[in-house]
C-alpha positions in Angstrom: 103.2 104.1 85.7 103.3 100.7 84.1 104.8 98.4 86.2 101.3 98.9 88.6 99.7 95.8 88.3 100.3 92.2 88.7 102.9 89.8 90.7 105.7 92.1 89.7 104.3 94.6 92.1 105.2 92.5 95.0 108.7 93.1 95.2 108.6 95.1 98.2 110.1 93.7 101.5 107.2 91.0 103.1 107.3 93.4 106.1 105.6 96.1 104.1 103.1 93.6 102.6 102.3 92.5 106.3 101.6 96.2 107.3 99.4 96.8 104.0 97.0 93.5 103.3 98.9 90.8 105.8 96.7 92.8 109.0 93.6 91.2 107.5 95.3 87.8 106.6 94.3 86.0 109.7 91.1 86.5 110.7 89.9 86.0 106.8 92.6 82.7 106.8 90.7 81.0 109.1 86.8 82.0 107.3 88.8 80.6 104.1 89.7 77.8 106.6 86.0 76.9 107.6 84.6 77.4 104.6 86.9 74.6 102.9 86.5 72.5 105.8 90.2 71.8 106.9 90.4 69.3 109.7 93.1 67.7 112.0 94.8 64.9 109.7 94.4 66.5 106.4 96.8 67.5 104.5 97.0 71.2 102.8 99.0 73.6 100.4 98.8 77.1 100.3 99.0 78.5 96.8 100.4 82.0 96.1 101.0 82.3 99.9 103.2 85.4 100.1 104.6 85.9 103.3 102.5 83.1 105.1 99.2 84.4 106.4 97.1 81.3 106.1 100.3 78.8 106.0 100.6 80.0 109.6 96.7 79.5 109.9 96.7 75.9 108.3 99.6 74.9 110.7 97.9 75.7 113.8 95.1 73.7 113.2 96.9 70.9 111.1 100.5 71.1 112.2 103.4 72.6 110.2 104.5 69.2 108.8 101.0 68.9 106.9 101.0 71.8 105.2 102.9 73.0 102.3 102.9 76.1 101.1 104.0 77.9 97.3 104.8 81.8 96.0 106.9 82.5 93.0 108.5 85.3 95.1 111.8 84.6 96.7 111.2 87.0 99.7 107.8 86.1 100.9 108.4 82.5 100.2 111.7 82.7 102.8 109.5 85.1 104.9 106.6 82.1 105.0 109.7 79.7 105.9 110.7 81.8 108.7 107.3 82.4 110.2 106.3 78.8 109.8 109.4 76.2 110.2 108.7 73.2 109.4 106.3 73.4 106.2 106.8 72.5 103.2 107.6 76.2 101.2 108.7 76.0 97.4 109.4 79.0 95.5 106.9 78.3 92.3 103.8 80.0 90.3 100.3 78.6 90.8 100.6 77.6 87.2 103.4 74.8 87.4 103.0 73.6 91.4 105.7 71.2 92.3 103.4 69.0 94.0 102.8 65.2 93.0 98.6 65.0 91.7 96.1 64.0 94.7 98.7 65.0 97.1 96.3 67.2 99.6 93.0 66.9 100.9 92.5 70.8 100.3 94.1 73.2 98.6 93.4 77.1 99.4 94.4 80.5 97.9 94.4 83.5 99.8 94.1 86.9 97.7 96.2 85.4 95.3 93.9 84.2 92.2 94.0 87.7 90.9 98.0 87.8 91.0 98.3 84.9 88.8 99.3 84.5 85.3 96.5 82.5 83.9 94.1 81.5 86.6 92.3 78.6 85.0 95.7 76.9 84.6 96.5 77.7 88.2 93.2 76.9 89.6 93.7 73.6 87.4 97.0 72.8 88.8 94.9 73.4 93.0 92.4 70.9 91.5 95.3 68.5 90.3 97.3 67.8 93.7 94.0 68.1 95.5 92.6 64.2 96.1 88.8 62.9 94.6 86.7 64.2 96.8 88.8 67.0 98.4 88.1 70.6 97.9 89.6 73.7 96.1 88.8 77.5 97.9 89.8 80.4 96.9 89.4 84.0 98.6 89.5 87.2 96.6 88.5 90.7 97.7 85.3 92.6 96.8 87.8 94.8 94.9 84.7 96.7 93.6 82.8 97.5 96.7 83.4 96.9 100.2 87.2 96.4 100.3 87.1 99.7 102.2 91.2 100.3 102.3 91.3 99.9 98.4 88.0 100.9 97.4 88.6 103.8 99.6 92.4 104.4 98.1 91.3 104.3 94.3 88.2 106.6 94.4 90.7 109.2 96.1 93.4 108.1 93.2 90.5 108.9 90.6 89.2 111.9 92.0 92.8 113.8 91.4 93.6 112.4 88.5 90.8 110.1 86.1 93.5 108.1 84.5 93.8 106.2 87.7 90.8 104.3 86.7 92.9 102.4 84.2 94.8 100.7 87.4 92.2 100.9 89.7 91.5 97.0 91.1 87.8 97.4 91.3 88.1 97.6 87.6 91.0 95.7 86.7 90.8 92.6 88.6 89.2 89.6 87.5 87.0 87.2 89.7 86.1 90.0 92.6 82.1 89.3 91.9 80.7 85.8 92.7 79.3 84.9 89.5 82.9 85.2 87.6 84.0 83.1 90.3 81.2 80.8 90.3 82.1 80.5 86.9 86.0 80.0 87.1 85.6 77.2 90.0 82.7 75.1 87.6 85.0 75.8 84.2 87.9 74.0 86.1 85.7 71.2 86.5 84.8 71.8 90.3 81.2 70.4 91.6 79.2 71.7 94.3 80.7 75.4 94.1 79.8 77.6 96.5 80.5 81.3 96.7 80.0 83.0 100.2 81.0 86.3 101.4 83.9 87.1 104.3 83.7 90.4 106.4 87.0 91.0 108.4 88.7 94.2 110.0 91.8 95.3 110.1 93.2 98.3 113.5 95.0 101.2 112.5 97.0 103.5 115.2 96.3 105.8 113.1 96.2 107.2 109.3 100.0 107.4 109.0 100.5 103.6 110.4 97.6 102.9 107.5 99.6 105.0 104.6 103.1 104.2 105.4 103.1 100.7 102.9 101.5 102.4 100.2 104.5 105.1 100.6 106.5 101.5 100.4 104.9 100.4 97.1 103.4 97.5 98.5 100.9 95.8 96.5 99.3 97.6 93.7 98.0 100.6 94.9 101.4 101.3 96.6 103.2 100.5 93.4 101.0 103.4 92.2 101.3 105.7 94.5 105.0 105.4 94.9 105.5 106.0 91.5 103.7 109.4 91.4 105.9 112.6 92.1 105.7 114.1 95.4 102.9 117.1 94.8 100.4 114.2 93.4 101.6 112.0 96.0 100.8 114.1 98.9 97.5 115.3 97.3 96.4 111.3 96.9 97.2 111.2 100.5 95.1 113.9 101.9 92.1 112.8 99.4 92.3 109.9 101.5 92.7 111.0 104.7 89.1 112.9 103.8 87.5 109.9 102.8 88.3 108.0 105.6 87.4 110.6 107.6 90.5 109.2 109.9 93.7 110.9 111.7 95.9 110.6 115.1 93.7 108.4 116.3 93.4 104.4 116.2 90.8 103.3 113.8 89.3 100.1 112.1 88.2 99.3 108.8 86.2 96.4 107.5 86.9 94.4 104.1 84.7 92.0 102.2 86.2 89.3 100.7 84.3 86.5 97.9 85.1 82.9 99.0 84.4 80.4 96.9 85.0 76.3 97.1 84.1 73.7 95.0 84.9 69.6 95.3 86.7 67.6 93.2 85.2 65.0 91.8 
């Protein structure tokens, strides 16, 4: 049960990523688009941007040939080429971003900040290649609270077996409450940093359309439960079902996500 947490747990195909987290990508990509304040004519790079979620987002409204887009995945960074031709897509970690400094009037990061390596350095490498006077924004889910798919998953996880606490998000991830990210954005030398919440949904067909990915591995709760043996597995997957209080039928479910921007100086 190690290999749970972190970038390494995004090995999975990008088509079980898109089932899993990718449903919610593009309605919050464009809240994380408005609250930066992305424009026709500027220019923008998508950092950590998996299978291309937001790149897709940022090209509609700016064109493909004005964004650029990063992941230090091989897979999702051919998937984000492939679903947006004509952007720029390297295959690189937030932390060493082969962009030249000042290079874009924003730069963004969607639900990756937790999945690098050392965010300062990669938040510091966003505020590099972002131009004086551009701005930085980041979203992260409210791993903690009202990210109802995970939140929802990892109380199940915990109520069958308490060790799961030690990989549940809510507990593990870093910068999921505004004041850590407050924080993170003003220690990386950002000014006027603002952290605002973003409610989106995600449909289900039902609970089996909604379970298959983490059956996959994707993300880490997948990589978790696809590590367990079947019994456990299958009892983690009712205790959700309850909790949910889902089935057969199509459903919704809501996610809160923190966004937070600041400007570079």
């Amino acid at each position: 049960m190690d290999d749970v947490e972190g970038a390494r747990t995004f090995r999975t195909p990008a088509e079980a990523y898109d089932r899993h987290i990718d449903r919610y990508s593009g309605e919050l990509a464009r809240g994380l688009i408005s609250a930066a304040g992305v424009e026709p004519g500027h220019r923008a790079v998508d950092v950590g941007c998996g299978p291309g979620g937001l790149t897709a987002e940022l090209a509609a409204v700016l064109g493909a040939e004005r964004v650029a887009a990063a992941d230090p995945s091989e897979p999702y960074a051919a998937a984000c080429r492939a679903r947006v031709p004509g952007a720029r897509v390297e295959v690189a970690p937030a932390e060493a971003l082969p962009f030249e400094d000042a290079a874009f009037d924003r730069a963004l990061a969607q639900l990756a900040l937790n999945f690098m390596s050392d965010p300062a350095v990669g938040v510091g490498e966003m505020r590099r290649v972002t131009r004086p006077g551009g701005t930085v924004a980041a979203a992260v889910w409210d791993y903690a609270g009202e990210m109802t798919l995970l939140r929802r998953f990892w109380d199940a996880a915990i109520a069958e077996d308490a060790a799961a606490a030690d990989h549940d998000e809510g507990r593990t991830m870093a910068f999921c409450s505004p004041g850590e990210r407050r924080g993170l954005w003003s220690a990386a030398g950002l000014e006027d940093v603002e952290v605002t919440a973003g409610v989106v949904g995600a449909a289900y067909e039902g609970f089996e359309d909604m379970w298959g990915p983490f059956e996959a591995g994707a993300g880490p709760a997948g990589a978790y439960a696809a590590a367990l043996p079947p019994r456990r597995r299958a009892a983690l997957k009712d205790g959700l079902r309850r909790r949910l209080g889902v089935g057969a039928e199509p459903f919704r479910l809501s996610a809160r996500a923190w966004i937070a921007t600041g400007r570079v100086a």
